[in-house]
Structures are given as structure tokens and as C-alpha cells.
N, C-alpha and C positions, 0 to 999 in steps of 0.2 A: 184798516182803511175805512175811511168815510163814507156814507150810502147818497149824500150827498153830491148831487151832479152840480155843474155849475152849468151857466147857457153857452160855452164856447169848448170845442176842444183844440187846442192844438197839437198836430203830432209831426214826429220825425221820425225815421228811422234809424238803425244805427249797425255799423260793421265795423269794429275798430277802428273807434273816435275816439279814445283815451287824449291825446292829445286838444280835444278841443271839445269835449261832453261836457265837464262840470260848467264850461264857462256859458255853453248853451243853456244847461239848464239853469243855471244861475240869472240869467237876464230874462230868459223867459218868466222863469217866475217871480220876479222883480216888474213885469209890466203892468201897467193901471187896467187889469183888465180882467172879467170875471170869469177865467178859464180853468182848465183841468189840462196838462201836460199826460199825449201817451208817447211812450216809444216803444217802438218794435224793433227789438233785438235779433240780429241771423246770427246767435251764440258767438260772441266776439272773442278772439283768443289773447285780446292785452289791456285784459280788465274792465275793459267798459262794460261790462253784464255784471260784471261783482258792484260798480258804481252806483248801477241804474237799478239793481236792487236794494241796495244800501238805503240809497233815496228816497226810492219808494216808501221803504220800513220808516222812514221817519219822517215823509211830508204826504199827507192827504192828501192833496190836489196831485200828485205823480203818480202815475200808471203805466208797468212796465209790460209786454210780454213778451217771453224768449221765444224763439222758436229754433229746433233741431237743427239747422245749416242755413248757409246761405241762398234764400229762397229768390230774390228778387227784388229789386226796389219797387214796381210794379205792384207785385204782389202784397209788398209790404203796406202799400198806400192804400190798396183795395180793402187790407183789413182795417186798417184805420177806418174808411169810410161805414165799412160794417158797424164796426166799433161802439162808431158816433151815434148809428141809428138804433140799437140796440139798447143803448145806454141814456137816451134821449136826451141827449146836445143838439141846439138847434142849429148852431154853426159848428165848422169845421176849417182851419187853418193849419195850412202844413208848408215846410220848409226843408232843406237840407241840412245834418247835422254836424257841418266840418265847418260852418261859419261863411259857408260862400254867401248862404244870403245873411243879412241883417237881420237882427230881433228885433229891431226895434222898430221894421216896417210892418211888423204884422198889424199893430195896432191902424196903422195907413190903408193897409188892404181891406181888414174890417172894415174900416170906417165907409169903404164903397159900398156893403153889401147894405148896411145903415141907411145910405143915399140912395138905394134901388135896384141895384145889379142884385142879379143870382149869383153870378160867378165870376171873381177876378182874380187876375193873376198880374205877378211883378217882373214887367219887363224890362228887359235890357234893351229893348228894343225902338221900343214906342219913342217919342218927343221927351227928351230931359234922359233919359235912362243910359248908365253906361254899366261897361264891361274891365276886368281888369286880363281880360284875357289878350295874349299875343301872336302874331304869326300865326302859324298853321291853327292853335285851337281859335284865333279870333275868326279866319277866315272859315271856317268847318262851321264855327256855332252860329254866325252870323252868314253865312252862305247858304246855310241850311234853310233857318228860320226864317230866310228871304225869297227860296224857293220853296217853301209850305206852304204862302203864302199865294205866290201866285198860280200852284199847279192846284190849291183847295178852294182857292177863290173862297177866303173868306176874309173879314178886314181886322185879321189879328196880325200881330209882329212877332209874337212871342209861344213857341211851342212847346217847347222841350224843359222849362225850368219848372222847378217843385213847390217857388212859391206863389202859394192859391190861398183860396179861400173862398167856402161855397156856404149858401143857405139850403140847408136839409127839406127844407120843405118844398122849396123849389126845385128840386131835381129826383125825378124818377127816381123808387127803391129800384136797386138791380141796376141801374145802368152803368156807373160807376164800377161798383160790386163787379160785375161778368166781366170786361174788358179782358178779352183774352189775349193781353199780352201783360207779363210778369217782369217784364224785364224795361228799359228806357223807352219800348215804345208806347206804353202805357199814357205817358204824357202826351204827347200828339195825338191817340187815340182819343181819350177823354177828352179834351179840348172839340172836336171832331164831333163827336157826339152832342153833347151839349150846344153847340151853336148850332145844327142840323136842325134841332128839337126847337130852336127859336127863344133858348133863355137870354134873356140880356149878359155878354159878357161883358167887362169893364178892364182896360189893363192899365197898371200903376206903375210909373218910371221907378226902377230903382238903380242902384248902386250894385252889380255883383263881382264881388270878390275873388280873385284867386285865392285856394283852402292853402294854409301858411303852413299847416301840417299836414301830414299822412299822405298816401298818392290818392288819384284817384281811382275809383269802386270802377267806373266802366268800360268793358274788355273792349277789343277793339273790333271783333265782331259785331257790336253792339251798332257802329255806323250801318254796317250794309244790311241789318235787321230793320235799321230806321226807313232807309230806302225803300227797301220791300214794303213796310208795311204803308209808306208814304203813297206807292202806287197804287196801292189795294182802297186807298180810303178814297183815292183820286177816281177811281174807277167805279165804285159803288156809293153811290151817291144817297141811296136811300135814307130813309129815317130811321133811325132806329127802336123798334120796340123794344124796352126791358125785359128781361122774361122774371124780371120780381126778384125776391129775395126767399128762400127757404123757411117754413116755418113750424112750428111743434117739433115731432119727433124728425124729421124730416133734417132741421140744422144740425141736428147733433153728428160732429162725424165720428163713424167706428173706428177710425183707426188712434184718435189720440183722446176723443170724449168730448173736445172744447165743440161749441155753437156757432164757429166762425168758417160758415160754407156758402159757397154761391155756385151758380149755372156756370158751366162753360161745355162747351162744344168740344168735345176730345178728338175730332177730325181733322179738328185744326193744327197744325203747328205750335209752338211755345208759344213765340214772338208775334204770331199772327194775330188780328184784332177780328173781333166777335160780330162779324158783317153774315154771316151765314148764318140762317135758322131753321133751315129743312130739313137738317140728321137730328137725330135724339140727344137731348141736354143730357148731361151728368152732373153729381156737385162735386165739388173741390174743397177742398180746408182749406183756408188760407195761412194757416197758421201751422200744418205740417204737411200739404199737398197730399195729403191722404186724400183716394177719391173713394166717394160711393158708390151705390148701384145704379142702373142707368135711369133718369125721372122722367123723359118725355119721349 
């Protein structure tokens, strides 16, 4: 593997996308664009870990890492953002890895953060942007994303989809990082945060697809976890401080050795987002949810 970074990273995650992985990576790495591909794998059980290592072993710009079980999507995007900062990529672009969104909007999404945004995202939402979704998921996704809207009072359309794309420099180390929720509310959370903080957000119409293969990853708990934390974010309005990112011996976590650990509040709930900051921080691995000793 190459020591060579390029200026962008793009990542996805992945859980038994055999059906639809090669052709992601394939188009991604086929864009006019000077990035490096990561994925984070929750150790897939129909080959897509055997794939995404293959690939790895044979293309420089691809970087995989497995982790233990299925940890989160959440969680999975938090590493990424570690990742990125670690590695020093000044951007960072991420999407869904079943082909809901398009590869071939990332280079569209960039191109905002180029024009002056911190942080954009691809909505289904906004002016020009549609959905391929039907019935009950059109009204769930777009009923949702319509009242995020008016109970956050903020002038977004778009909460809950994967495809972003942020400048590293403009967004707080840690903020991204801590969001303690691991799971789908991570997206609304993050959103949330960042407009709070006063970065320019920018949202780009896209096209998103219903995924042709595999079902989808999110339980159905996953709705009344969004709810919950939709009140929570409604309710505390504050700003949020970062509480940073981990650093010397301090990242290293004990239970599996990797560098990929940030602050979370272990009083919290899973699902719950990192609005609280009066108990004692702990770090978390993101990468085996191994935790440390207590830091604050």
C-alpha cells in the first residue's frame, strides 16, 4: 500500500453488498477525481470482506477495514471521519454502498465545497431532487425529513441520507467524531450540529434510487430511535462544543491496539446524541467498540 495520500477521501460502508460492491467500487474509482476509496466492513458473511480485501491487495488508492460485527452505520461514518483526519485528506465524501445514491454525484457534491460550503449534502429533497421510493417508505422518508425541518427550524430538506461531503478544516476535530449515536440517527444528529456551529451548509438535488439488490440494513426500531432523538435535538438547542479527538498514547485502544477512538458519554443511551457534557467522557474504538478508562 501506497504512503501516498491523495486530497479527498471517499468512504462507504459495507454489510453484505456482494451484490452491488464491485460495481461501486468500480465507478468510484473510475471518477475524474484525486481521491483514495475507504470502506469499513461489519465482517460481511457473502463475500464482500473477501472482495474488499482482494482489492485492496491490488489497488493503492483502496483502503479497507474490517471490524468484529456489525457495529453501526453511525459508527461506521464516525470512523471514517477519524480516518480522514488522521491520514490527512482534506475532504471527505461519503455515500451508501447498495447504489442508492449515484457515483457519479460525488464529483457534484465536491464541486460545492469548491464554490464555498463546508458541508453538503444530496437531497432528495430540495428543488429538482427526486426519490425512487413508494407508499409507506415515500411517505416515512419524506414525512420525516419534512418535519425535521420544521420542529429544528432550520432551512435544510434533507436529513437522514449518507450522501455528504465536508471540508476537514472547516469543521471542528471531535464534533463529527463523538456524536453519540451509532446507529441512523447519526445523520440528523451531525447535520444538527454543524448548522448550530454556523458552517455554511449547501444541499445538491439528486436522484435516489431504490437498492435493486439486497434488503435493506435498517431495523425497524431504528424509526422510533429517530424520533427520540429528533425531540432531544429539538429541545436543546445549544451549541455544541467538541470535546476534541484523542491523542498520543491516549488513541490507542486496549482492547484491539488500533488508533481509532473518540469521546462519548457512556450515560447516554446507544441512540442517543452527545447534547450532554457534565458526567465524565470515556473513549470508545470505533472500530471494535472496545472502551477505555474514564478521561474526564
Amino acid at each position: 500500500m501506497t504512503d501516498v495520500r491523495e486530497d479527498t477521501l471517499i468512504f462507504a460502508p459495507s454489510y453484505n453488498e456482494s451484490g452491488t460492491i464491485e460495481a461501486l467500487a468500480d465507478a468510484l474509482l473510475a471518477l475524474p477525481l484525486k481521491s483514495d476509496l475507504l470502506f469499513v466492513d461489519d465482517s460481511s458473511t457473502d463475500g464482500t470482506t473477501g472482495y474488499l480485501l482482494s482489492l485492496a491487495a491490488a489497488e493503492p488508492r483502496v483502503r479497507v477495514i474490517v471490524r468484529p460485527a456489525k457495529l453501526g452505520v453511525g459508527s461506521a461514518h464516525k470512523l471514517a471521519w477519524l480516518y480522514a483526519r488522521m491520514q490527512g485528506y482534506s475532504r471527505i465524501a461519503t455515500l451508501d454502498a447498495d447504489l442508492s445514491h449515484d457515483p457519479l454525484d460525488v464529483p457534484r457534491i465536491l464541486a460545492t465545497l469548491d464554490a464555498g460550503a463546508d458541508f453538503a449534502i444530496g437531497s432528495r429533497f430540495c428543488p429538482g431532487g427526486r426519490t425512487d421510493y413508494q407508499g409507506w417508505r415515500r411517505l416515512l422518508s419524506g414525512g420525516g425529513n419534512r418535519l425535521a425541518r420544521l420542529v429544528l427550524r432550520l432551512p435544510i430538506t434533507e436529513y437522514t441520507t449518507a450522501l455528504r461531503a465536508a471540508r476537514l478544516d472547516r469543521v471542528p476535530p471531535g464534533l463529527v467524531e463523538s456524536v453519540n449515536a451509532n446507529g441512523y440517527s447519526f445523520f440528523m444528529t451531525c447535520i444538527v450540529y454543524l448548522a448550530r456551529l454556523g458552517l455554511a451548509v449547501t444541499e445538491v438535488p439528486i436522484h435516489f434510487r431504490d437498492r435493486r439488490r439486497g434488503s435493506s440494513k435498517m431495523p425497524q426500531e431504528a424509526v422510533f430511535q429517530a424520533m427520540l432523538n429528533l425531540l432531544r435535538l429539538a429541545a436543546d438547542r445549544r451549541r455544541i462544543a467538541p470535546p476534541g479527538i484523542p491523542s498520543g498514547l491516549d488513541r490507542q485502544c486496549p482492547a484491539c491496539g488500533s488508533p481509532y477512538r473518540a469521546y462519548v458519554n457512556p450515560r447516554l443511551a446507544r441512540e442517543e446524541s452527545l447534547d450532554e457534557r457534565r458526567s465524565p467522557q470515556e473513549f470508545l474504538c470505533l472500530k471494535c467498540f472496545g472502551r477505555g478508562s474514564t478521561a474526564r
